[in-house]
Each structure stands twice: as C-alpha cells, then as structure tokens.
DSSP file (Angstrom, degrees, kcal/mol; ACC not computed):
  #  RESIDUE AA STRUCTURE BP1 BP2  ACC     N-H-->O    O-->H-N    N-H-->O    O-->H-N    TCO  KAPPA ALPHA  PHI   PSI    X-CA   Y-CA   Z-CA
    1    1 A X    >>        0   0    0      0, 0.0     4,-1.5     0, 0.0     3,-0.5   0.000 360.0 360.0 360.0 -40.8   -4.4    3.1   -9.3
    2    2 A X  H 3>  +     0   0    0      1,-0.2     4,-4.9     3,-0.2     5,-0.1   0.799 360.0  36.1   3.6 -75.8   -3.3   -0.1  -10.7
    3    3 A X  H 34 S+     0   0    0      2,-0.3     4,-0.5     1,-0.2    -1,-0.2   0.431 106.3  63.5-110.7  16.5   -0.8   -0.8   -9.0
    4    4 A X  H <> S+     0   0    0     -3,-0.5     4,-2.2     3,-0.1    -1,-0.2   0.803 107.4  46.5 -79.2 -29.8   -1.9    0.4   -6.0
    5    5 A X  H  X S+     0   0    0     -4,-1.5     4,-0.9     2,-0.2     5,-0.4   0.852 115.3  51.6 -86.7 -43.3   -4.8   -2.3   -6.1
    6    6 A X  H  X S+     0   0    0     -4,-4.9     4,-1.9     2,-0.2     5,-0.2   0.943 105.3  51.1 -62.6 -21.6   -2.0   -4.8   -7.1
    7    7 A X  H  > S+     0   0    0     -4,-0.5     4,-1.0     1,-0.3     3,-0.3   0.990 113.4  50.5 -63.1 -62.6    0.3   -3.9   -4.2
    8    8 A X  H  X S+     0   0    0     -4,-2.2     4,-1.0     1,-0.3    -1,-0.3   0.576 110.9  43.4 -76.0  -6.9   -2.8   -4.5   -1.8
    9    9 A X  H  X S+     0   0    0     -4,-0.9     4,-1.6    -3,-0.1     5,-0.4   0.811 113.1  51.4-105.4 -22.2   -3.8   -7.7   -3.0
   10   10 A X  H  < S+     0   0    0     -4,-1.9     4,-0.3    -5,-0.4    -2,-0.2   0.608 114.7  49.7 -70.8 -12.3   -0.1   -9.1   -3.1
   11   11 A X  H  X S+     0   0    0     -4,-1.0     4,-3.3    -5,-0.2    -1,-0.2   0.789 104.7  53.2 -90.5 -36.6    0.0   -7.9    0.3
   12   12 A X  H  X S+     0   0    0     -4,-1.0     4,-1.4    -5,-0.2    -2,-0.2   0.729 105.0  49.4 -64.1 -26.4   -2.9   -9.4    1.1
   13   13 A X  H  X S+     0   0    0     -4,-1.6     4,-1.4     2,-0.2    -3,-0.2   0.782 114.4  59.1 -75.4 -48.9   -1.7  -13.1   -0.1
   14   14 A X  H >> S+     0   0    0     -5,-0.4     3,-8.6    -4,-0.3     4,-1.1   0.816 108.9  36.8 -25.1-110.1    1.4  -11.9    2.1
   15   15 A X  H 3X S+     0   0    0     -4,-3.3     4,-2.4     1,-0.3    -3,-0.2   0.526 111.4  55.4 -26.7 -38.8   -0.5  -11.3    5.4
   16   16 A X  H 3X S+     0   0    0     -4,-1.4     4,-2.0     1,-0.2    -1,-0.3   0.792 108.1  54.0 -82.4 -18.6   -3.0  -14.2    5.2
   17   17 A X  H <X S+     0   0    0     -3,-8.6     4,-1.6    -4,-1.4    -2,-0.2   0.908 110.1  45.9 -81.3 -20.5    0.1  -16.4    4.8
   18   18 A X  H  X S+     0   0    0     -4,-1.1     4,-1.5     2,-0.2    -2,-0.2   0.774 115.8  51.8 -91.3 -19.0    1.8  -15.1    7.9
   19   19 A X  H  < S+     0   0    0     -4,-2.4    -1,-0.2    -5,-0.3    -2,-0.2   0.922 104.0  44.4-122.0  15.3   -0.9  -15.4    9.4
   20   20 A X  H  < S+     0   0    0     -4,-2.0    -2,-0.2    -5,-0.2    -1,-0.1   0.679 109.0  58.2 -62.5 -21.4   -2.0  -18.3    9.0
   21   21 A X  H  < S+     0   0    0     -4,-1.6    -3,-0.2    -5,-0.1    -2,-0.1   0.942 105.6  71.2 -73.6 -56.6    1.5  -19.9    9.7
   22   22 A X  S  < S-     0   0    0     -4,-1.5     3,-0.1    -5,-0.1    -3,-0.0   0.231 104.7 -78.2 -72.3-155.4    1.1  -18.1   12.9
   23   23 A X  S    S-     0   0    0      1,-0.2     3,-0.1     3,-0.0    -2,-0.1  -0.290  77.7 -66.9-101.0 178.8   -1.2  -18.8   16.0
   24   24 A X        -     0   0    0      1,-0.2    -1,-0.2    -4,-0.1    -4,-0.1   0.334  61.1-106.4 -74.7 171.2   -4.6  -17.5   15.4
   25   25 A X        -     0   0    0     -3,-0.1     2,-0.3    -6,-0.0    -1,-0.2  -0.658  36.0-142.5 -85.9 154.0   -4.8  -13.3   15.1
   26   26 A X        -     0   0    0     26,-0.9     3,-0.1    -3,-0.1    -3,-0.0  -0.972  12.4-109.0-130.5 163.4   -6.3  -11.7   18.2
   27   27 A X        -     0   0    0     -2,-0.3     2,-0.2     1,-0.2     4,-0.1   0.055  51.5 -81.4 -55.0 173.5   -8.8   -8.5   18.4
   28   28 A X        -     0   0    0      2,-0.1    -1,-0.2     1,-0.1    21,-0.1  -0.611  46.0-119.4 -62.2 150.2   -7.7   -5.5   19.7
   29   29 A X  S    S+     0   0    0     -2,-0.2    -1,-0.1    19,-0.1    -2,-0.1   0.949  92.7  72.5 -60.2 -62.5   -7.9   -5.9   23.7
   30   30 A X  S    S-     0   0    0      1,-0.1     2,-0.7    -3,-0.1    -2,-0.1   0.132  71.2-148.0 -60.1 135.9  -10.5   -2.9   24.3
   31   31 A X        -     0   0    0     -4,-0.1     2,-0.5     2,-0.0    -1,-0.1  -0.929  26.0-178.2-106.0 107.4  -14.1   -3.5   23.1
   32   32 A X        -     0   0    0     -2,-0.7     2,-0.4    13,-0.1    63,-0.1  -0.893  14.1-152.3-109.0 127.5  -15.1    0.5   22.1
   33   33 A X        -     0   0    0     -2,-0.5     2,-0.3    62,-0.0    -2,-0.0  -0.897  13.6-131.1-110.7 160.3  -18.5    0.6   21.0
   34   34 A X        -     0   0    0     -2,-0.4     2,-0.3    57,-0.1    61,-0.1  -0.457  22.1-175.0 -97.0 175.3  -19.1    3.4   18.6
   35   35 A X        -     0   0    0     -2,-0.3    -1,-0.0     1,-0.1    -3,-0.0  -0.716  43.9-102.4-144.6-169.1  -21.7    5.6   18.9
   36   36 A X  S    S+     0   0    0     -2,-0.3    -1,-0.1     3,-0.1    -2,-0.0   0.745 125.3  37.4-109.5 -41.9  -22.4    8.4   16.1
   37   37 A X  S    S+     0   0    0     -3,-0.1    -1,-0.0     2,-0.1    -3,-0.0   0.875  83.4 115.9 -91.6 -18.7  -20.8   10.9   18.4
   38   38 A X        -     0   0    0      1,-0.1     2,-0.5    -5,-0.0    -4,-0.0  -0.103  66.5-135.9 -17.4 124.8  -18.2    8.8   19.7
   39   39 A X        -     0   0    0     63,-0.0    -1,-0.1    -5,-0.0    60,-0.1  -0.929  18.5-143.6 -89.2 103.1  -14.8   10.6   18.3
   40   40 A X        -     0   0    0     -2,-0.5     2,-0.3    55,-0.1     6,-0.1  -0.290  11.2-145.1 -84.2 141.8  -12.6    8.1   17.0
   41   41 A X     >  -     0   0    0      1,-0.1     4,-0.6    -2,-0.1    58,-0.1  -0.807   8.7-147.2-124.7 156.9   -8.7    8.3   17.4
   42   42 A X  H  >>S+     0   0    0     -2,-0.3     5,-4.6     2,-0.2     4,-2.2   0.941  93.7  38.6-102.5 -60.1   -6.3    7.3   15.3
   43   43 A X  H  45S+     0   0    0      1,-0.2     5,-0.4     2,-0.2     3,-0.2   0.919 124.4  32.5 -75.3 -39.7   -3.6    6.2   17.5
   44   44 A X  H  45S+     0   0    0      1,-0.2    -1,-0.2     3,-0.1    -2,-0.2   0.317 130.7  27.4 -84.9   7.1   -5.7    4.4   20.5
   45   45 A X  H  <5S+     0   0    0     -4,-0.6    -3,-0.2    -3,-0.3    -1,-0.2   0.317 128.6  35.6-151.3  17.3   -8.6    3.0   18.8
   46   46 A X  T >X5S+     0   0    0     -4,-2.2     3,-2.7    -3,-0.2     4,-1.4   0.434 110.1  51.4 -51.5 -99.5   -7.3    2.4   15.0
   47   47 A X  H 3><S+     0   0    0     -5,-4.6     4,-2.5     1,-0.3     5,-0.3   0.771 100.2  64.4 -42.4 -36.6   -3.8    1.4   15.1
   48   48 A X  H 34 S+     0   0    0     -5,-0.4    -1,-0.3     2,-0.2   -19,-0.1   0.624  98.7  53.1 -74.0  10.9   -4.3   -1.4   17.5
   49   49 A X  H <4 S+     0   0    0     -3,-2.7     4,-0.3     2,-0.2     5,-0.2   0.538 113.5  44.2-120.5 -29.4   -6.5   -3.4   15.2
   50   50 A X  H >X S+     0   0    0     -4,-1.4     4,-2.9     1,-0.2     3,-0.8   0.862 111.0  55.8 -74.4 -23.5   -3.9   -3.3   12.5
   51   51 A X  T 3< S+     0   0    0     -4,-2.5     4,-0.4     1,-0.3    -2,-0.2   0.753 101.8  51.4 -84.2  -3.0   -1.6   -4.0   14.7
   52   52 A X  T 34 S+     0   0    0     -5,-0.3   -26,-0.9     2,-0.1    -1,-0.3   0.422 125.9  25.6-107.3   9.5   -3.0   -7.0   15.9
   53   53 A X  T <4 S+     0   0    0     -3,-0.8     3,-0.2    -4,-0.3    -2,-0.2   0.597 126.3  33.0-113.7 -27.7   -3.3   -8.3   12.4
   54   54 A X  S  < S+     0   0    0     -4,-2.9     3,-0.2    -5,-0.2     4,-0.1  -0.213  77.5 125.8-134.5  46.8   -1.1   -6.9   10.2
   55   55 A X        +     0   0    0     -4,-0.4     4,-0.1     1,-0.2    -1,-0.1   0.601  61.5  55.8 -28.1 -50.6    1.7   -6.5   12.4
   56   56 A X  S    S+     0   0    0     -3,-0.2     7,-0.8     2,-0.1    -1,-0.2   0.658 117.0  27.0 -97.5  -6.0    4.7   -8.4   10.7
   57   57 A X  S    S+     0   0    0      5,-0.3     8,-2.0    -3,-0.2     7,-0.4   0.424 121.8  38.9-134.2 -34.1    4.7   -6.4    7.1
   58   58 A X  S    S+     0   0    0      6,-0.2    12,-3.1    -4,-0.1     2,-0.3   0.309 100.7  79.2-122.0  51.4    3.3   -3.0    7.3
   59   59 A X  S >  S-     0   0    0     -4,-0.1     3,-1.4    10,-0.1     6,-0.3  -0.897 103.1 -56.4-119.2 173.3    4.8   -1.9   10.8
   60   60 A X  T 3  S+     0   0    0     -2,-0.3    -1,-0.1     1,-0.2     3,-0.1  -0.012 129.6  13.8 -27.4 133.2    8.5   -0.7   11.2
   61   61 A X  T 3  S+     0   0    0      1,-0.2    -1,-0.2    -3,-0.1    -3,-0.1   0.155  97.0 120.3  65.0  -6.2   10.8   -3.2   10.0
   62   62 A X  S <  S-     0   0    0     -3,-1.4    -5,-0.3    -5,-0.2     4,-0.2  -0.149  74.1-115.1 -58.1 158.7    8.1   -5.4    8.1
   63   63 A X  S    S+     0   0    0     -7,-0.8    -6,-0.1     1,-0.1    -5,-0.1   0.602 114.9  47.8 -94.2   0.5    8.6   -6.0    4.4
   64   64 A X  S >> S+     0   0    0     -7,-0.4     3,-2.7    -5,-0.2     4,-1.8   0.742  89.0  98.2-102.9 -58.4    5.2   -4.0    3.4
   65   65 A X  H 3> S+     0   0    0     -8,-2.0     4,-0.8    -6,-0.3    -5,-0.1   0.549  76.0  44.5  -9.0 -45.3    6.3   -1.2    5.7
   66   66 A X  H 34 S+     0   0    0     -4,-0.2    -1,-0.3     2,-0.2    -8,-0.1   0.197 124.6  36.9 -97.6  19.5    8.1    1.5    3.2
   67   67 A X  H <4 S+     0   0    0     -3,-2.7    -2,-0.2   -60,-0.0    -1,-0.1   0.347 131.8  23.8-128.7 -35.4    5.2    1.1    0.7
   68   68 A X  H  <  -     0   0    0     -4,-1.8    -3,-0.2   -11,-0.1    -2,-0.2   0.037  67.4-168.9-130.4  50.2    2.5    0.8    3.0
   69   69 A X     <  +     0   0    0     -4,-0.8   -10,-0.1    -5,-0.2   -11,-0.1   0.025   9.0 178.7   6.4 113.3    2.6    2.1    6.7
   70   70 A X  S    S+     0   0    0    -12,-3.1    -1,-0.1   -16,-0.1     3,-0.1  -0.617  83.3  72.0 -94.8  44.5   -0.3    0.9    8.8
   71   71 A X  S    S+     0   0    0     -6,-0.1     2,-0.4     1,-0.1   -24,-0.1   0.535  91.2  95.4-137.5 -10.9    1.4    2.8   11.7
   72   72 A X    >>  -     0   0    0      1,-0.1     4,-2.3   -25,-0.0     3,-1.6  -0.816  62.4-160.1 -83.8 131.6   -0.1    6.1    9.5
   73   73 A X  H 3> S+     0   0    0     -2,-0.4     4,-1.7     1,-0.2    -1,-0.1   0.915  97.8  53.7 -65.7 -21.6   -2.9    7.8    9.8
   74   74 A X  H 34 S+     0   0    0      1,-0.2    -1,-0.2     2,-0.2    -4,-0.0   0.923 104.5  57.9 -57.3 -44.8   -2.4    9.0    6.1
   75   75 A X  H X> S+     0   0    0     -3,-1.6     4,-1.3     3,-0.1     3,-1.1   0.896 105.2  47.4 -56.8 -55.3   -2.1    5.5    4.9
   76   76 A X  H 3X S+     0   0    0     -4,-2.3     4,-3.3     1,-0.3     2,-0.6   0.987 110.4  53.6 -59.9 -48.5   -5.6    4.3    6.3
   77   77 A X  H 3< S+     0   0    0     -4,-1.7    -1,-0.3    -5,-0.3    -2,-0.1   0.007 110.7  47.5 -64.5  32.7   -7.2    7.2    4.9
   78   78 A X  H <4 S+     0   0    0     -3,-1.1    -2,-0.2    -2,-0.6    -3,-0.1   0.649 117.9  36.8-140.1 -93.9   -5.7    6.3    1.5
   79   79 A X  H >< S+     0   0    0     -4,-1.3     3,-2.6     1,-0.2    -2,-0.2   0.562  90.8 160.9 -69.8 -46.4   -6.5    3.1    1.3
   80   80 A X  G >< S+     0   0    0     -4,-3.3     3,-1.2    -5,-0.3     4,-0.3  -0.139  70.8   1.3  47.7-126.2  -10.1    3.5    3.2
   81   81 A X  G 3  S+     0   0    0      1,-0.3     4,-0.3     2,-0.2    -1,-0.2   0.492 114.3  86.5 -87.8  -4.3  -13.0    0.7    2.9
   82   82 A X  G X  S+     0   0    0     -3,-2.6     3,-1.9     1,-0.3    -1,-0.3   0.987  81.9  65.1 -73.8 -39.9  -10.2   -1.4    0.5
   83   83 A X  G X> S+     0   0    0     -3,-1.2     3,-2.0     1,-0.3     4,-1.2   0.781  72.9  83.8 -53.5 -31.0   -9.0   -2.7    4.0
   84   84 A X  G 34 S+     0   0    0     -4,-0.3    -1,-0.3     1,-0.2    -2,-0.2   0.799  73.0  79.5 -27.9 -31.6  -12.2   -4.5    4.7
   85   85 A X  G <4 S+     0   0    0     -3,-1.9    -1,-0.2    -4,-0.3    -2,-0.1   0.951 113.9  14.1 -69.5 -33.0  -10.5   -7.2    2.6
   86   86 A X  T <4 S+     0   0    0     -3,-2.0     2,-0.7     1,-0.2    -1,-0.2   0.506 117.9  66.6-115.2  20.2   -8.6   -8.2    5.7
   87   87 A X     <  +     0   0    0     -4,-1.2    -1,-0.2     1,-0.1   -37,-0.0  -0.778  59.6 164.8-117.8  86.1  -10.3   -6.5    8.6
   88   88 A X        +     0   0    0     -2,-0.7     2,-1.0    -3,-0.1    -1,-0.1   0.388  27.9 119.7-107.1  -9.9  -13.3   -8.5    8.3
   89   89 A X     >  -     0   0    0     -3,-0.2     4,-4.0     1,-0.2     5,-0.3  -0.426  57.0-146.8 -66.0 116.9  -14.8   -7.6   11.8
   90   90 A X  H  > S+     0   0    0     -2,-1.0     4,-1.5     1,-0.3    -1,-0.2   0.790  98.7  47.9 -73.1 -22.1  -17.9   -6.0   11.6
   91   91 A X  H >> S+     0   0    0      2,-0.2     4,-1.2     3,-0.1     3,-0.5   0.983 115.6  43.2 -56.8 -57.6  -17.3   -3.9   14.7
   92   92 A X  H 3> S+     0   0    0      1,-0.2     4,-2.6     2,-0.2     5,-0.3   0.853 109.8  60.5 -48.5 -39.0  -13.5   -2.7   13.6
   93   93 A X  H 3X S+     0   0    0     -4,-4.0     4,-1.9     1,-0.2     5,-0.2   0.959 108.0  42.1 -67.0 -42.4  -15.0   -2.2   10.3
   94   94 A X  H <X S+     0   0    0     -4,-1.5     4,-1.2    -3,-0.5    -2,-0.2   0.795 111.4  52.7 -73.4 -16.9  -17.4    0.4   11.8
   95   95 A X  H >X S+     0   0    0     -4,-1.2     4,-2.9     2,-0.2     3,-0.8   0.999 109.6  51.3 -51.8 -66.5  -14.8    2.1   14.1
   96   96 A X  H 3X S+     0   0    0     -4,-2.6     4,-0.9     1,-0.3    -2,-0.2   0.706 113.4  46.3 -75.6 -18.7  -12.5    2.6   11.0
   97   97 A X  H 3X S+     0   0    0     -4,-1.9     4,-2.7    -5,-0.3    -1,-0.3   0.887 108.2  51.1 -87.7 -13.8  -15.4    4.2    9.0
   98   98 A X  H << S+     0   0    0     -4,-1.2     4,-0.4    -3,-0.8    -2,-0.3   0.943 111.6  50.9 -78.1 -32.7  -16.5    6.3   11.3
   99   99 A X  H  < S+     0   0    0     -4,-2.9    -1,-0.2     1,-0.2    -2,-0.2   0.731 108.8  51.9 -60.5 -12.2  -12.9    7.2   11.5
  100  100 A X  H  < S+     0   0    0     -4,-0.9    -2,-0.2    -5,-0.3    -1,-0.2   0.763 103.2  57.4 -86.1 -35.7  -12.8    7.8    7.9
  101  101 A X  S  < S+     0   0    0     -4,-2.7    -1,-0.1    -5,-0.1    -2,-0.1   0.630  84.3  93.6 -79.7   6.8  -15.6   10.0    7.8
  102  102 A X              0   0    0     -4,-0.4   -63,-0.0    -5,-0.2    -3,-0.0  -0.474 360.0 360.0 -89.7-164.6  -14.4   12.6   10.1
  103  103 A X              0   0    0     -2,-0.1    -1,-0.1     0, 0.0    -2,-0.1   0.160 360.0 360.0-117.5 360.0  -12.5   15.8    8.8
C-alpha cells in the first residue's frame, strides 16, 4: 500500500511537470451531465478525461504506462477517489464516482 501511494505521488510530480511544460491541458470535448441513472462507460466517458490529462505517462508507450495503465478500466477502479489529486474538475470527479460506484 506503500508504495503504491508512493508510485502515485511520484507520478503525480511527473504529470504536473509535463504538463505544465506543455500548453495548457484541455477537458474532454463532450460535456455529459450525470444524472443518478445516467450509466457511465468506461471507454467513452472515462478514458477521455485521462486521456486529455495524463496522456504522455500512463497511456501506451508513456513511462508510467506498465505500472499504471489509465487506458484500464481495472486500474481506475484500483486507484478510485486517489485520482482526485489530479483530476480536480468537479464535474469529471462526479462522472468517475458514479462510475466507481456501479457493479
């Protein structure tokens, strides 16, 4: 557990320097509002809000990639509400719990 919470904050001092060397991050394009029945999907209304931040180390070919896969649904559910530390939109943050609380 350790060193799972060190991996994520060393990843996190990662990511915010790439991106902050690069141009500013952008949202996902779609605006989904959630609703309490809304069913949330993994691959169309997840994965594009990591991939439009944390793109360059934990997708394929990224240096984060073989320890921590944001391109798996297994991984988000792993990891859960700890991503809040860079997904600090309070809309994305409620998509991804309402995707964490389904079965």
């Amino acid at each position: 557990m350790i060193l799972l919470v060190l991996a994520i904050a060393l990843s996190s001092y990662s990511c915010a320097r790439t991106i902050g060397a690069s141009s500013t991050a952008t949202a996902p394009a779609k605006d989904v509002r959630v609703t309490d029945q809304t069913r949330v999907n993994f691959e169309t209304d997840i994965q594009p809000i990591f991939k439009a931040r944390c793109q360059n180390c934990h997708f394929p070919g990224g240096r984060m990639y073989d320890k921590l896969p944001f391109d798996k649904e297994e991984t988000i559910r792993k990891l859960g509400t700890k991503l809040f530390t860079r997904i600090r939109d309070e809309q994305d943050q409620k998509l991804i719990k309402q995707f964490l609380a389904q079965s």
